[in-house]
C-alpha positions in Angstrom: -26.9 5.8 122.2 -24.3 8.1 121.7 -23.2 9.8 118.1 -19.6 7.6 117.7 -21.9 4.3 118.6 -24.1 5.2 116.0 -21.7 5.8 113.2 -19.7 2.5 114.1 -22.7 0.2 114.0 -23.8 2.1 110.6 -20.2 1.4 109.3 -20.6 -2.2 110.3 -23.8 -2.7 108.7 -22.1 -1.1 105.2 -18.8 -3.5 105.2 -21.3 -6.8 105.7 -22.3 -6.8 102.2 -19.1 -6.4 101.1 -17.1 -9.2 103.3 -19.8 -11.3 102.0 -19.9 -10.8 98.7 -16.3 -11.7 98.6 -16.7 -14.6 100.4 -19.3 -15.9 97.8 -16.6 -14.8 95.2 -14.0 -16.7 96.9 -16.7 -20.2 97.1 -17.4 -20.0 93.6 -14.2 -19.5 92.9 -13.1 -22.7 94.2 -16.4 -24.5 93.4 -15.3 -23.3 89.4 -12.0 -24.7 90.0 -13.1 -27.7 91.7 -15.1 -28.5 88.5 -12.7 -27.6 85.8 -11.0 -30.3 87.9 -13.3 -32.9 86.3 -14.9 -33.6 90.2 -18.4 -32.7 88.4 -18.4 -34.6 84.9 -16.2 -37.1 82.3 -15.9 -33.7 79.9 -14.8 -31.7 82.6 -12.0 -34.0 83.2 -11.1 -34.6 79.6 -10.8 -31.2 78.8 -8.6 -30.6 81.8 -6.6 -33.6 81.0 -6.4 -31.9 77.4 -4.6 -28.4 78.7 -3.3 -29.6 81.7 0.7 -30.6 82.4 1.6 -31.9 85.7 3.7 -29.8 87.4 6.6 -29.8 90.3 3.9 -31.7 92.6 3.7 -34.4 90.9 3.2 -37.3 91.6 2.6 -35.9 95.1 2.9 -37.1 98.5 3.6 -41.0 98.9 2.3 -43.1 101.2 3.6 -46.1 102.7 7.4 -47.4 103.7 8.2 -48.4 100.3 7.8 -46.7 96.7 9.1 -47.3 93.5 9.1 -46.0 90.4 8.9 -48.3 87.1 10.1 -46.9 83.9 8.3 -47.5 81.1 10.3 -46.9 78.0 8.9 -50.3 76.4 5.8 -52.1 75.7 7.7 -55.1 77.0 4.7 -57.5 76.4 3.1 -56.3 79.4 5.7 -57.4 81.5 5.6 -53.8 83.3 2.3 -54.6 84.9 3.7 -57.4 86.5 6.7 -55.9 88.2 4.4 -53.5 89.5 2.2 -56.3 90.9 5.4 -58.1 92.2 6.8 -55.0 94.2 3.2 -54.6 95.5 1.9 -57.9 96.3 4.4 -59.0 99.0 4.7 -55.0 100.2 1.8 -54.0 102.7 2.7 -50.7 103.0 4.4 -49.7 99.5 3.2 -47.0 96.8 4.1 -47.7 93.1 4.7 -45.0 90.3 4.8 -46.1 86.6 5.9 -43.8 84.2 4.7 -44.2 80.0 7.5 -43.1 78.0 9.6 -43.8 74.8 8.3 -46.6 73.4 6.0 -47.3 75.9 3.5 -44.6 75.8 0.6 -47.0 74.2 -0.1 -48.1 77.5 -1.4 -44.3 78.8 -4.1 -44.3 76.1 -7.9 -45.7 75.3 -9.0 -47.8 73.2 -10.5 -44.9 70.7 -6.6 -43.9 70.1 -5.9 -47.6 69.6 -8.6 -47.8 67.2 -8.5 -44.8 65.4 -4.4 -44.4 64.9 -4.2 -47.7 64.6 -1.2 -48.3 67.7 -1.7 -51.9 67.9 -0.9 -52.2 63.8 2.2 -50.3 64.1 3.8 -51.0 67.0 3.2 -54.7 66.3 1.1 -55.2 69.5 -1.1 -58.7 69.3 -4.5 -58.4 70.8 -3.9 -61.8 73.1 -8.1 -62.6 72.4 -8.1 -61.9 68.8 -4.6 -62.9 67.7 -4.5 -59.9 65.5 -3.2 -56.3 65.8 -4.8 -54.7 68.7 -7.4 -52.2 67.9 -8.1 -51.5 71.8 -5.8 -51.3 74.7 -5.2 -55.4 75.4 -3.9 -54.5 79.6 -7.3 -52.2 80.3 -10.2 -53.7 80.7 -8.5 -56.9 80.4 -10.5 -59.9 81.1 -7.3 -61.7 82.6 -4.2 -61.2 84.4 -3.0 -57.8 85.3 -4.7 -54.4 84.2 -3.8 -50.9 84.4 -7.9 -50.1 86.1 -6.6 -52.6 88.9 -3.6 -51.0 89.6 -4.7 -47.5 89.3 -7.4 -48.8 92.1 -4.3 -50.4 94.6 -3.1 -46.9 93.9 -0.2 -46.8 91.7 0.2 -43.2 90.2 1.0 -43.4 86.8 2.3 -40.5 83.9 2.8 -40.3 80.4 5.4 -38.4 78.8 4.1 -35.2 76.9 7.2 -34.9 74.7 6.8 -38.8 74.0 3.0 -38.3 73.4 3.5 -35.4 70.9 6.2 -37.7 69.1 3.9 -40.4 69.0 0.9 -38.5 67.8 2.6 -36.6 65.3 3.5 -40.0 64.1 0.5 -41.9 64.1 -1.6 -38.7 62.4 -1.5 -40.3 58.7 -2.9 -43.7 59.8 -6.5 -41.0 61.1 -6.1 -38.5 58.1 -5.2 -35.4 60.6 -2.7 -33.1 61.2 -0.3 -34.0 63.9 -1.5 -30.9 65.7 -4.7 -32.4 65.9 -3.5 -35.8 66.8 -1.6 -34.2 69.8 -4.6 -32.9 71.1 -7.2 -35.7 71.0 -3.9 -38.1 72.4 -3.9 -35.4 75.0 -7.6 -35.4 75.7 -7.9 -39.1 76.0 -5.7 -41.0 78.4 -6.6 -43.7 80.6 -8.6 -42.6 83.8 -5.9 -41.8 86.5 -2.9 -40.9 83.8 -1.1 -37.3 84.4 0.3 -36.0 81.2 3.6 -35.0 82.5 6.9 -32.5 81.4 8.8 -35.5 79.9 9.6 -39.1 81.2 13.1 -38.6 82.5 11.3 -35.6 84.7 8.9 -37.8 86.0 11.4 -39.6 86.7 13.5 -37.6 88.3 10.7 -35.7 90.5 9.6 -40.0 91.9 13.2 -40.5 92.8 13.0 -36.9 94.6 9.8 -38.1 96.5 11.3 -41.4 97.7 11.1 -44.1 94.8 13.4 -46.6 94.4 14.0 -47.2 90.4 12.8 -49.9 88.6 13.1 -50.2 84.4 10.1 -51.6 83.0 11.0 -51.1 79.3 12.1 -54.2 77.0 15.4 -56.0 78.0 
């Protein structure tokens, strides 16, 4: 073997380690990322949720010939649900977007906020099984008609406004005894599975119409 073989398979064998100590890097890397993507726990995902603003991808890449977005600026006595169901229902191929803002952020959040900051109270919402003010979100978990679970799984993407949900929260943070700082945050941390907290509502929005959606208000009227 001559001397220059030598010294190249040396110089081999000393970059080896190296290329694959950065390849391990790079696969923890994204396995880190993957989980502070909630893919490996409930926490994960909340706390994510809780820093996390959409950004210009959202809400993504649409499937089917027909999308449109529904505006949410009103509870609307859960009318919203049911225009979503309506577009989708007779639509084989169709993608819905629903976007929580205004007045109608409520629907983005579980039944701990309900309970806690007592939504159902003050936005005059009737819990359809008790008859009193809702102290858990009446359209998830429903045990009739539509529900936001069974949409999210016929794959409507849905969004909440973040400067609606700071509004809101700061609002609601007497009826828990906190500081609407605090309120923001546990708002933040605890939307509905499958909600993106995103820019504002008129940029959600904006951004659906951009991907293809026709527009749809849900609101009251």
């Amino acid at each position: 073997m001559s001397e220059s073989e030598q010294k190249s398979i040396e110089q081999d064998a000393s970059e080896q380690p190296a290329a694959e100590i950065t390849h391990r890097r790079s696969f923890f890397g994204r396995f880190a990322g993957l989980s502070a993507l909630g893919l490996f726990g409930v926490a994960a995902s909340t706390a994510a949720r809780a820093q996390t603003v959409a950004g210009d991808e959202w809400p993504g890449q649409l499937s089917g010939r027909h999308k449109a977005i529904f505006d949410v600026f009103g509870m609307n006595d859960g009318f919203p649900l049911g225009f979503v169901n309506n577009f989708l229902t007779p639509n084989m191929s169709a993608t819905a977007v629903m976007i929580f803002r205004h007045q109608g952020t409520p629907y983005a959040f579980n039944h701990s906020i309900w309970a806690k900051y007592k939504m159902g109270e003050t936005f005059k919402i009737i819990d359809p099984e008790t008859k009193m003010p809702a102290v858990k979100n009446p359209w998830f978990e429903a045990k009739a008609g539509q529900s936001l679970e069974k949409l999210a799984a016929r794959g409507v993407v849905m969004g909440v406004c973040n400067v609606a949900t700071r509004g809101q929260s700061g609002r609601l943070a007497p009826n828990a005894g906190v500081s609407a700082d605090e309120a923001y945050k546990e708002f933040a941390a605890n939307l509905l599975p499958g909600v993106s907290l995103v820019p504002s509502g008129t940029w959600a929005v904006n951004r659906a119409q951009e991907a293809g959606c026709t527009y749809c208000a849900g609101g009251d009227g």
